[in-house]
Every structure is written in structure tokens, then in C-alpha cells.
ChimeraX commands (.cxc) that place a marker at each C-alpha (Angstrom):
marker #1 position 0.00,0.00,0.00 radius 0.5
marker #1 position 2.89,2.62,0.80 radius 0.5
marker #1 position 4.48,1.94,-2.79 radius 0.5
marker #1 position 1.10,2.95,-4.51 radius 0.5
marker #1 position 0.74,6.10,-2.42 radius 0.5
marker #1 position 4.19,6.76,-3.13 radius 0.5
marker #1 position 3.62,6.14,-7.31 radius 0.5
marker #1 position 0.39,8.22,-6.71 radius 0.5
marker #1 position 2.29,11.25,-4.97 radius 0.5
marker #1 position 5.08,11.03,-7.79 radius 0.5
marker #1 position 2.66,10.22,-10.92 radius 0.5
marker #1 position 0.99,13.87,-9.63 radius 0.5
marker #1 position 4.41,15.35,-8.69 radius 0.5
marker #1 position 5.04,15.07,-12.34 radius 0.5
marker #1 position 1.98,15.95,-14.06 radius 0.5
marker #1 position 2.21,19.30,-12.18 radius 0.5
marker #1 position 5.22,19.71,-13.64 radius 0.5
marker #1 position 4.22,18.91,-16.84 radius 0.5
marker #1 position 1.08,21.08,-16.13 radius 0.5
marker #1 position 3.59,24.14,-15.39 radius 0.5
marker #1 position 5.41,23.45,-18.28 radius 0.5
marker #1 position 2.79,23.18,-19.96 radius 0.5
marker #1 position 1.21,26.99,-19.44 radius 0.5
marker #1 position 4.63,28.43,-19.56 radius 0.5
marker #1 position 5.60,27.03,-23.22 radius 0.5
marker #1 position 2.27,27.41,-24.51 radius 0.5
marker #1 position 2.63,31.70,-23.60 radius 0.5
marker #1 position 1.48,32.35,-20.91 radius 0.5
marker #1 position 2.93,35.41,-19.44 radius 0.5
marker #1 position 3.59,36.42,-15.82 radius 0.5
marker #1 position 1.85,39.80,-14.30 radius 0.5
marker #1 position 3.29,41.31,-10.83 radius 0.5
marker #1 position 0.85,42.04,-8.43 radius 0.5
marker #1 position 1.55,45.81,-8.81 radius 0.5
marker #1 position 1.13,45.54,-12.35 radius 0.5
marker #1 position -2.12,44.03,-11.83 radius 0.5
marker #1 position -3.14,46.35,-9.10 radius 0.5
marker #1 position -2.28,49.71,-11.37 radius 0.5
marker #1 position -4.21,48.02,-15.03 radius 0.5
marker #1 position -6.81,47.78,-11.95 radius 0.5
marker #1 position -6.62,51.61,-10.55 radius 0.5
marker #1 position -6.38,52.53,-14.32 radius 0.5
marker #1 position -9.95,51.20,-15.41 radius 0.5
marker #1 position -7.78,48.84,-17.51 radius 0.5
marker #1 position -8.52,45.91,-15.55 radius 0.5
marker #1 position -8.41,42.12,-16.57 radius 0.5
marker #1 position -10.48,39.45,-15.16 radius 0.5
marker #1 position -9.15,37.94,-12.09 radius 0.5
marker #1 position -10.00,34.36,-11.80 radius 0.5
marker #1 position -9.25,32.28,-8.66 radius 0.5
marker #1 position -9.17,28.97,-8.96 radius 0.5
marker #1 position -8.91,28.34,-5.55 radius 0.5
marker #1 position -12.04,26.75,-3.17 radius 0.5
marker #1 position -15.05,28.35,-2.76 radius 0.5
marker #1 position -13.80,28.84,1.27 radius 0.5
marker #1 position -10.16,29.64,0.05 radius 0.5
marker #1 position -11.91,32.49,-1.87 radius 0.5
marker #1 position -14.38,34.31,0.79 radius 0.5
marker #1 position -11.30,34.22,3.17 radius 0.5
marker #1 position -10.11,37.10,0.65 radius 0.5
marker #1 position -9.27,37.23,-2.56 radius 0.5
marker #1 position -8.09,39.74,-5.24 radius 0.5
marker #1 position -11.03,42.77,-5.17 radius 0.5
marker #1 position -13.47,42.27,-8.73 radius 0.5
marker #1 position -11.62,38.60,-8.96 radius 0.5
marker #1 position -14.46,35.95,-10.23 radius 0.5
marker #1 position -14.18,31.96,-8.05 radius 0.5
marker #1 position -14.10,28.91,-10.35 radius 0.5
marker #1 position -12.34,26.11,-8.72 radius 0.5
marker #1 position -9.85,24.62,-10.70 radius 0.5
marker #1 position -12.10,21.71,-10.51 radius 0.5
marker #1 position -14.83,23.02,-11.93 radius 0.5
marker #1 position -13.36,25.12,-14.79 radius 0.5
marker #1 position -13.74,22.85,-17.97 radius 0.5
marker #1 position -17.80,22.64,-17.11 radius 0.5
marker #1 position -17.29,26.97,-16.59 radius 0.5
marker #1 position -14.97,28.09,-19.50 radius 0.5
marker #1 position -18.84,29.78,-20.97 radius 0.5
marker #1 position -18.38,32.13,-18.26 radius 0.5
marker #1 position -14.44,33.45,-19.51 radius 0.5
marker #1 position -15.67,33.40,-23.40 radius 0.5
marker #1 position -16.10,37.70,-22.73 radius 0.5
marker #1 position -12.76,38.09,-21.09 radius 0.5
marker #1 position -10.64,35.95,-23.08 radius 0.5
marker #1 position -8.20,37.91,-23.66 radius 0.5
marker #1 position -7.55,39.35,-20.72 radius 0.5
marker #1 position -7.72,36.56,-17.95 radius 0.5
marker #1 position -5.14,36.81,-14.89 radius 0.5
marker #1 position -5.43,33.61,-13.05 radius 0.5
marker #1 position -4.63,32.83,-9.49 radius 0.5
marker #1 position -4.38,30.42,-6.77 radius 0.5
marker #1 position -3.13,30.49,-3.19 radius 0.5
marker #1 position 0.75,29.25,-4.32 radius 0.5
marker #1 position 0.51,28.41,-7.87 radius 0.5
marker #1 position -0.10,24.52,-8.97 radius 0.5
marker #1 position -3.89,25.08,-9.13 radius 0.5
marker #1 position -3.15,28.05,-11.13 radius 0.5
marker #1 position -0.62,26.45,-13.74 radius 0.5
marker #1 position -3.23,23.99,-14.09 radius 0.5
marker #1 position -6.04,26.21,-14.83 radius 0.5
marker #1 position -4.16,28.12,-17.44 radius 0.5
marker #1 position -3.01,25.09,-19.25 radius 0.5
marker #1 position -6.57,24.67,-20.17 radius 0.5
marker #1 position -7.39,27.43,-20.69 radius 0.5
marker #1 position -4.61,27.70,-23.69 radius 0.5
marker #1 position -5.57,24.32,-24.73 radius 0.5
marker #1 position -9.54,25.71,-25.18 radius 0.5
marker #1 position -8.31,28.83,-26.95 radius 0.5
marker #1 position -7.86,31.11,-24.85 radius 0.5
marker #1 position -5.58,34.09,-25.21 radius 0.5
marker #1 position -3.89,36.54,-23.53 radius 0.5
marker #1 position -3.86,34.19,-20.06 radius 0.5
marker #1 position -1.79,35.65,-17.44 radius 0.5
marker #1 position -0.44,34.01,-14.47 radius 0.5
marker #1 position -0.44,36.38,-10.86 radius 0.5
marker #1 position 2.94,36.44,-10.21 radius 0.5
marker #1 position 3.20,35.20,-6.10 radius 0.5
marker #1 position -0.50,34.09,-6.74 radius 0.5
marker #1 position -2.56,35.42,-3.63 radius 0.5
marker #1 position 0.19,34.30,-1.23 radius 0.5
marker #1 position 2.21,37.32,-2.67 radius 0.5
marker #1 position -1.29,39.73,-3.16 radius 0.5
marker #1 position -1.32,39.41,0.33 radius 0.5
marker #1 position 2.48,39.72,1.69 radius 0.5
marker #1 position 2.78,42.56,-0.63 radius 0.5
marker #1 position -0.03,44.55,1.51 radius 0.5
marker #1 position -2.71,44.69,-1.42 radius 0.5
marker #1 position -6.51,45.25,-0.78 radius 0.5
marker #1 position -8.57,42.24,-0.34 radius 0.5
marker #1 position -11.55,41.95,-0.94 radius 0.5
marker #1 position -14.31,39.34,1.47 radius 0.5
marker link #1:1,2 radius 0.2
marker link #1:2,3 radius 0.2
marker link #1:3,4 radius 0.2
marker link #1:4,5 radius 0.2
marker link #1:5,6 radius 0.2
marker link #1:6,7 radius 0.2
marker link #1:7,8 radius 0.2
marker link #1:8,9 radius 0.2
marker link #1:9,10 radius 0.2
marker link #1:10,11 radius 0.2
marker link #1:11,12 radius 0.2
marker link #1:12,13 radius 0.2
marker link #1:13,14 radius 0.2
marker link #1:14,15 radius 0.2
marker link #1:15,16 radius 0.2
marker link #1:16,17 radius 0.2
marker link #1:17,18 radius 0.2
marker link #1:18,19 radius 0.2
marker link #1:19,20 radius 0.2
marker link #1:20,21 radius 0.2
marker link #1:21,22 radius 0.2
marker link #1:22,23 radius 0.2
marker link #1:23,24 radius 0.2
marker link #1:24,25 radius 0.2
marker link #1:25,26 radius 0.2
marker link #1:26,27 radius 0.2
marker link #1:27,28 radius 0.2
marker link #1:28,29 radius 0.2
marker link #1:29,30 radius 0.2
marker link #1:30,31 radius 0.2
marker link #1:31,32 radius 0.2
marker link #1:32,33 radius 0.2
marker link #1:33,34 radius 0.2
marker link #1:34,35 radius 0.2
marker link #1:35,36 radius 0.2
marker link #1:36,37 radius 0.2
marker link #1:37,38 radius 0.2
marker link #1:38,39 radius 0.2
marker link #1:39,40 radius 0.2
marker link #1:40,41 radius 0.2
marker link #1:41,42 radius 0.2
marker link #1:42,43 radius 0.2
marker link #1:43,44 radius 0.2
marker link #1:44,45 radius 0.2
marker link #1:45,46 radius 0.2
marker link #1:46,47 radius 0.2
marker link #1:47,48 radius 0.2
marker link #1:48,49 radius 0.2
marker link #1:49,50 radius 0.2
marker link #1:50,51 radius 0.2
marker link #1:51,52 radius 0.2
marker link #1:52,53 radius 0.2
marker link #1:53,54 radius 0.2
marker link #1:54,55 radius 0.2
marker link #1:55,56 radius 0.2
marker link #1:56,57 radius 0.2
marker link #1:57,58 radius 0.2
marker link #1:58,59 radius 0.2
marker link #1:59,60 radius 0.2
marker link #1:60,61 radius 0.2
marker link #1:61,62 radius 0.2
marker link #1:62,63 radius 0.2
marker link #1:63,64 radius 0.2
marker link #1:64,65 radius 0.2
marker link #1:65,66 radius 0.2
marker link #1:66,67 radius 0.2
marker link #1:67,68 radius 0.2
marker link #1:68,69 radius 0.2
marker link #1:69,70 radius 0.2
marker link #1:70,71 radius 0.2
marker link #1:71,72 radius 0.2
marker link #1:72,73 radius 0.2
marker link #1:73,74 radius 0.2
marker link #1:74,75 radius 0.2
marker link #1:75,76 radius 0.2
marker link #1:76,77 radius 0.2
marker link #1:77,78 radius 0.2
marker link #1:78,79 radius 0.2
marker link #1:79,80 radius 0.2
marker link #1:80,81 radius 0.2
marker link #1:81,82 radius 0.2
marker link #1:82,83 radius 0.2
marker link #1:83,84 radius 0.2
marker link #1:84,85 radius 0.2
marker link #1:85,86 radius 0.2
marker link #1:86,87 radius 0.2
marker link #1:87,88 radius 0.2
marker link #1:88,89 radius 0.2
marker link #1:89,90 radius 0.2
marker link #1:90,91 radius 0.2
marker link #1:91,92 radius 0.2
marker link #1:92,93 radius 0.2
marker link #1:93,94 radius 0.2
marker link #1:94,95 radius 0.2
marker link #1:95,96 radius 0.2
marker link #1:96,97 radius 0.2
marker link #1:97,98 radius 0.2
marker link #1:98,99 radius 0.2
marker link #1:99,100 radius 0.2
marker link #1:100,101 radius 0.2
marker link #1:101,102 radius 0.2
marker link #1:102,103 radius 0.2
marker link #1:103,104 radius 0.2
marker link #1:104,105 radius 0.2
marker link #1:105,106 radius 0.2
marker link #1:106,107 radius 0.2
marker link #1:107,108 radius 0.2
marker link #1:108,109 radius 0.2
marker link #1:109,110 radius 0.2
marker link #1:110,111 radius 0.2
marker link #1:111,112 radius 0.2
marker link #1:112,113 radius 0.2
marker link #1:113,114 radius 0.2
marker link #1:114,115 radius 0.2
marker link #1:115,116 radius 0.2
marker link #1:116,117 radius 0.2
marker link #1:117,118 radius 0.2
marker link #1:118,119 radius 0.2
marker link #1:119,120 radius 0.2
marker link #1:120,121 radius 0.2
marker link #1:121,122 radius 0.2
marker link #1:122,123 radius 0.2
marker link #1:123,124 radius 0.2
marker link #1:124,125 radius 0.2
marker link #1:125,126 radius 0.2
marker link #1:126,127 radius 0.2
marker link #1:127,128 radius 0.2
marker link #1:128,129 radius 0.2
marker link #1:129,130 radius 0.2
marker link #1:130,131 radius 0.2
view
């Protein structure tokens, strides 16, 4: 039983590499958090999409940032088709995220932007949240 849980945590180990990998050679660009923040102040702003849980998300998240868990994004992408190309897409540290903008890409979106620091950084850097 140990050996499968051990092929399980390394079978998943590597397809989140392969999911980051993924997102980063298909073009997906980093955006700071300040960058974010000023398109935001600007009236510029792209759609902020946290992937994280629905409780992840009311603990605070990015202000004007939409919740789809990166579990239920495939059955959502309908809701992104008017923002597509202009999607920043977060997590707490990042995995969901890389995930979530792989398929994005892969559906056709463009112009997918990862949060640099994901909300872990939004948050250490003294941004607003929003609850």
C-alpha cells in the first residue's frame, strides 16, 4: 500500500510539472501584483480568476476577482468566453493556477496571465482584499 501512495504522490508530482510546463511554453505570461493592481486603478482591468475553493476564496481574494475552482473550470470556461483575452489567473501558491491556465490555452484562450506570487504574494505585498 505505501508503494502505490508513493507512485500516486510522484505520478501527480510530475503531471504538475508537466502542467507548469505546460502553461509556460504554450505563452502564458507572468503579471506582478503591482502591475495588476495599477491596469486595476487605471480602469484597464483584466479578469481575475481564482481557482482556488469556494472557502479559500471568501477568506479574501483579489477585489473584482471571479471563483471557479480549478475543478470546476472545464464545465465553466462559458463564463471566460467575454474576457478571453484578458484573464489573470490565481491560486493560493501556484499549482492550481498552472493547471487552470493550461486549459485554458488548450480551449483557446488568449492573452492568459499568471499572478505572479498568486494570492500568497497579493497578500504579503499589503494589497486590498476583498471578502
Amino acid at each position: 500500500m505505501r508503494h502505490r501512495s508513493r507512485w500516486r504522490a510522484l505520478l501527480a508530482g510530475l503531471a504538475l510539472i508537466g502542467a507548469f510546463w505546460f502553461a509556460a511554453d504554450a505563452g502564458a505570461s507572468e503579471i506582478s501584483s503591482r502591475e495588476a493592481l495599477g491596469l486595476q486603478e487605471a480602469g484597464d482591468s483584466p479578469l481575475f480568476v481564482d481557482v482556488r475553493t469556494p472557502e479559500e476564496y471568501q477568506s479574501g481574494h483579489v477585489p473584482g476577482a471571479i471563483n471557479i475552482p480549478r475543478n470546476q473550470l472545464t464545465s465553466r470556461l462559458a463564463e471566460l468566453e467575454h474576457a478571453r483575452d484578458r484573464l489573470v489567473v490565481y491560486c493560493e501558491r501556484g499549482p492550481r493556477a498552472a493547471a487552470a491556465i493550461a486549459t485554458l490555452l488548450s480551449s483557446g484562450f488568449t492573452g492568459v496571465r499568471h499572478l505572479s506570487g498568486d494570492m500568497a504574494g497579493w497578500r504579503a505585498a499589503g494589497l486590498p482584499i476583498e471578502k
